[in-house]
N, C-alpha and C positions, 0 to 999 in steps of 0.2 A: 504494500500500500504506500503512496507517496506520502511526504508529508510535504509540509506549508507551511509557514509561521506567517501568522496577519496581526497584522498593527489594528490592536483592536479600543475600544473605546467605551464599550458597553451602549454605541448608541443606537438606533433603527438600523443605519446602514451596515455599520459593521457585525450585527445581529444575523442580519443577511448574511451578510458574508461567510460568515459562521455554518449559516445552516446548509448554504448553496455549494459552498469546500466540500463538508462530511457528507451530507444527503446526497448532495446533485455529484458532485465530482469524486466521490469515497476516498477522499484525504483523510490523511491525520492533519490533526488542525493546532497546530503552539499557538498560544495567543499572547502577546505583547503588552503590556501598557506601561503609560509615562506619567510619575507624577511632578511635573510642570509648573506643582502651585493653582489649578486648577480649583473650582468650587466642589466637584460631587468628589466625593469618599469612593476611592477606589479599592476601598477591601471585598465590597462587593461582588466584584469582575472576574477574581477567580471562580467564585462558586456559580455564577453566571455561567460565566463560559463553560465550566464543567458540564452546567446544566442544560446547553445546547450544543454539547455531542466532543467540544473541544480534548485533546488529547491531555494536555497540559495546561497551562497559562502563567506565566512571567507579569510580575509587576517592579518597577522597578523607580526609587528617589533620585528621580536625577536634576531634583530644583538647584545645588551647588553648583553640578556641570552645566546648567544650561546658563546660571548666572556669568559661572566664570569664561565661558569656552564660547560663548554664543552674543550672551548681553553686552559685558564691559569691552568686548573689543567695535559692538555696533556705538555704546558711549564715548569710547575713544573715538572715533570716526563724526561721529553729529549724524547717525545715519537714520537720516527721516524720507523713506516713499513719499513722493509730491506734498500734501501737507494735511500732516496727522497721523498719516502710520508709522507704529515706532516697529513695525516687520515681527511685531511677537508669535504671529503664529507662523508668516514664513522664515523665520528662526528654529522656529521646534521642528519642522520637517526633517530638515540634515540630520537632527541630532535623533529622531523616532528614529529615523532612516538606517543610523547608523547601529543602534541598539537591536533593530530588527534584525540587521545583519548576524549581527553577535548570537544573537538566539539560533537565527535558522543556520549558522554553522554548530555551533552548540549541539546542537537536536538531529544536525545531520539531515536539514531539510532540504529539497532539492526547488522548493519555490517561496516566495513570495508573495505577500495577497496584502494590498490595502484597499479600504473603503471609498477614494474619494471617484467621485462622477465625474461622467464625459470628459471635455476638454479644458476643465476649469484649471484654475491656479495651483491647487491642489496636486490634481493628477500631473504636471507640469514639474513641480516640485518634487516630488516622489522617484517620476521617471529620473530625472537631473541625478538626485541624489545616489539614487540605488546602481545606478547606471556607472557611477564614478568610484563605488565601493564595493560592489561586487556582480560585476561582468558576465561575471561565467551561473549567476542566479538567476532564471526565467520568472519575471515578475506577471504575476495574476491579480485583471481589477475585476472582480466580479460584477459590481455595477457595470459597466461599461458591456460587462457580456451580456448582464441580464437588459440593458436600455432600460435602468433605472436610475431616471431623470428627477425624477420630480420626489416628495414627501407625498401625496397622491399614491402614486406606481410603491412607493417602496412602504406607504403601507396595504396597498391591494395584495402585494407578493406576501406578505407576512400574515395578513390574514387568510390565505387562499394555502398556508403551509401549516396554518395553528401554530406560528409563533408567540409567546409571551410579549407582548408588547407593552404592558401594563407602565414599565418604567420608562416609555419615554415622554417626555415633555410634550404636553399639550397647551404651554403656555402660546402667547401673540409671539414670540420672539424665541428662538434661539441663540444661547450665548456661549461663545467657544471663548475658553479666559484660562489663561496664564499669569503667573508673577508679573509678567512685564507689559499685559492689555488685557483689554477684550473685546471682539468682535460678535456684533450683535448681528444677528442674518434674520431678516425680517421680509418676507414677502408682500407686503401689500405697500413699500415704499418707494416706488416706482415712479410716482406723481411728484415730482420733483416740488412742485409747488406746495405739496402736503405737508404740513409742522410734523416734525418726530415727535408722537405720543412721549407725555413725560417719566409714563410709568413702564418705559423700555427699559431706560437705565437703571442699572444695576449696580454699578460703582459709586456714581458722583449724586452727589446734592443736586439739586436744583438751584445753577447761582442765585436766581432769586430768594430762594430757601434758605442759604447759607447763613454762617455766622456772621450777625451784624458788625462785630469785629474781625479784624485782619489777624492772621497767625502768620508769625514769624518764624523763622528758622533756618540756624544756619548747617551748612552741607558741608562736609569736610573730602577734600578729594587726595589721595597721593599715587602720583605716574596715572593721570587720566581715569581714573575710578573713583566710585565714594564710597570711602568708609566710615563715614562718623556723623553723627546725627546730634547736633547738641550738645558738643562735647562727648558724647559717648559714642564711643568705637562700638561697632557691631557686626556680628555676622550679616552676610551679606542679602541672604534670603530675609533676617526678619528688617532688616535699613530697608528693603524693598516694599515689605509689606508695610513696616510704618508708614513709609511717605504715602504708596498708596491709600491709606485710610484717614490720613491726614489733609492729603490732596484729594481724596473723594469728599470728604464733608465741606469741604471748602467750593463744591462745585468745577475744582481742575483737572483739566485732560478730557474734554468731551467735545468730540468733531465729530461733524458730521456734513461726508465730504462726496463728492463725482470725482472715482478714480477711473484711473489709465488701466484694466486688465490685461494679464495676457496674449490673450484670444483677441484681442484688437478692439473689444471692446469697452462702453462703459458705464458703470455703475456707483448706486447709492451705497455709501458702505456708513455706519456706523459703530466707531470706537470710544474707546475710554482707556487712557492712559496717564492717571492721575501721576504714578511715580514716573515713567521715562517723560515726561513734560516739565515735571519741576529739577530732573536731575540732568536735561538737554539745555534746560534753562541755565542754570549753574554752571554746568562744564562748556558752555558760550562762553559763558562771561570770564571766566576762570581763563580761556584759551587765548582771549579776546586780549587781556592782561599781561599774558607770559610768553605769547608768542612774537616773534620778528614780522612785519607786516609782509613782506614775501613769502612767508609761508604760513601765514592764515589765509591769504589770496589766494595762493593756489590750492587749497585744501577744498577748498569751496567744490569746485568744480568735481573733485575727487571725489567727496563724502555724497554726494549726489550718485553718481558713477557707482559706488559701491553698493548704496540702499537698491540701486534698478539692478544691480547683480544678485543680492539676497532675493527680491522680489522675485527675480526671474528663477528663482533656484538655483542657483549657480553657486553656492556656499564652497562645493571643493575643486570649483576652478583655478588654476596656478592665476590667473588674474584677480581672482577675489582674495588670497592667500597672499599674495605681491602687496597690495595696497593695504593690506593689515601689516605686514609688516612694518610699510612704510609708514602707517600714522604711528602705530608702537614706535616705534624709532625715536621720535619728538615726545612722546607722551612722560615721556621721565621729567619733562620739567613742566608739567601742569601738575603742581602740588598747590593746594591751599585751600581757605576756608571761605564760603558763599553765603552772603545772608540773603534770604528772599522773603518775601512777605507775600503773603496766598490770601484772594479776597474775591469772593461771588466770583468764582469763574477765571480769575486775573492770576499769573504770577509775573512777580517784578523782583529784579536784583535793587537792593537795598544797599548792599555793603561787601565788601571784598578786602580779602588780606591773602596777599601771593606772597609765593618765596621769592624772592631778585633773583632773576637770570637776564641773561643776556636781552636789552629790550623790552625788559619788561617794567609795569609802571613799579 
């Protein structure tokens, strides 16, 4: 019997995926998952997957690796998709990508299987990834085999199999969220002219909701990261979650934007990215400070260039890898501490203390 290992989720589609591997194709089916910093509790997902036929299932913390290996070299960079996305879910691809690998060598799989549709960004990012890491693995999207497009089609397939479907969200909105955003996928925001309901977001306050007062706070950064909140030094996962919940009741990091996709087309996307908005804010200012102006100029164009690579999936192209290095390279001398002041929706640098290096104030 072959086996598979799928990047699984515990959601409708990967559900699928699941049952169409074991039932339709008679795989063995390892099942993957990443925890990211995400909202739902993933202890669940073993017993799940057991309980739709899966061989195995892997879970695995990798909010450290994705901070270290994924986030702080996109904060070194200023690496912002057109304006608003800080790339957090096309960040976790490479890195699923690569863990997936690890399993199905592990298990001695001879395939591949992730969840995401058609021709989407997703699918884009996967192929990219898995393609750069291991070559000689035949990757299976089972959507794509079954032409399941829609939430529609993939719950008609699920009830036409008697799958459990009882745990997926029948909220207005689906939200896919990481340490580092979150990506709300809303179907009926198409009318470009239609206000985003307020009761989408998930993260942030309502600026007008917010604290009548402004919250202050300073951000301590050393060699282009941040480690310090207030004076206190912290691991890196909870500095992340601080700000986010600090930047979400304040109403910071909520765009909602018409992006450039893949596929050449374009779309309503809404985020929320309370911590990479007040910590892109700060590591401006901080670079803004320590850098030589020839080469805060030309970084510009770069740090753009590199976000349309993570987008694209490109995470292990010797190009995307080149221009990391090159911002690391400079990034040893942005040390220092950022005050900002967070108010309905607004951050503002306040106050700045840098080390003296060459050109700087």
């Amino acid at each position: 019997m072959a086996k598979v290992a799928l990047a699984y989720s515990g959601s409708l589609d990967t559900t699928i995926c699941v049952h169409w591997l074991r039932e339709i194709r008679g795989m063995k089916v390892y099942t993957f998952s990443a925890n990211l910093g995400q909202i739902e509790d993933l202890r669940p997902l073993a017993d799940r997957a057991v309980d739709l036929g899966s061989t195995a299932s892997h879970i695995a913390d990798l909010r450290n690796v994705f901070i270290d290996e994924f986030v702080f070299p996109c904060v070194r960079a200023n690496a912002e998709y057109e304006t608003g996305y800080f790339l957090f879910s096309a960040l976790s691809r490479p890195l699923i990508a690569r863990e997936l690998v690890k399993v199905a060598r592990e298990e001695g799989c001879e395939y591949i299987a992730h969840g995401a549709r058609g021709s989407g960004n997703d699918m884009i990012r996967f192929r990219n990834s898995l393609q750069a890491l291991a070559p000689e693995i035949e990757v299976i999207t089972p959507l794509q085999d079954l032409s399941v497009n829609t939430l529609k089609e993939a719950m008609r397939y699920a009830r036409s199999h008697g799958l459990k479907v009882d745990h997926v969200k029948r909220a207005e909105a689906n939200v896919e969220q990481n340490l580092w955003g979150s990506h709300i996928h809303v179907g009926n925001l198409k009318d470009t002219w239609k206000e985003t309901p307020e009761n989408l977001y998930v993260v942030t306050a309502s600026p007008a909701d917010a604290p009548p007062r402004p919250t202050s706070i300073d951000l301590k950064f050393a060699e282009g990261a941040p480690v310090a909140l207030d004076g206190e030094t912290l691991p890196r996962v909870e500095l992340i979650d601080r700000l986010n919940k600090i930047g979400g009741r304040n109403g910071v990091g909520r765009y909602d934007v018409i992006e450039n996709r893949l596929n050449g087309s374009k779309s309503r996307e809404l985020y929320e990215a309370p911590a990479a908005t007040v910590i892109s804010a700060a590591h401006k200012a901080l670079e803004s400070a320590v850098l030589e102006k020839d080469l805060l100029h030309f970084k510009e164009p770069l740090s753009r260039k590199y976000a349309e690579l993570i987008y694209e999936g490109k995470w292990y192209s010797p190009f995307r890898e080149s221009l990391e290095g090159f911002f690391r390279a400079f990034q040893r001398d942005v040390n220092g501490t950022v005050r900002l002041r967070l108010y309905k929706g607004h951050v503002s640098v306040i106050g700045l203390k840098a080390r003296a290096t060459h050109g700087s104030v």
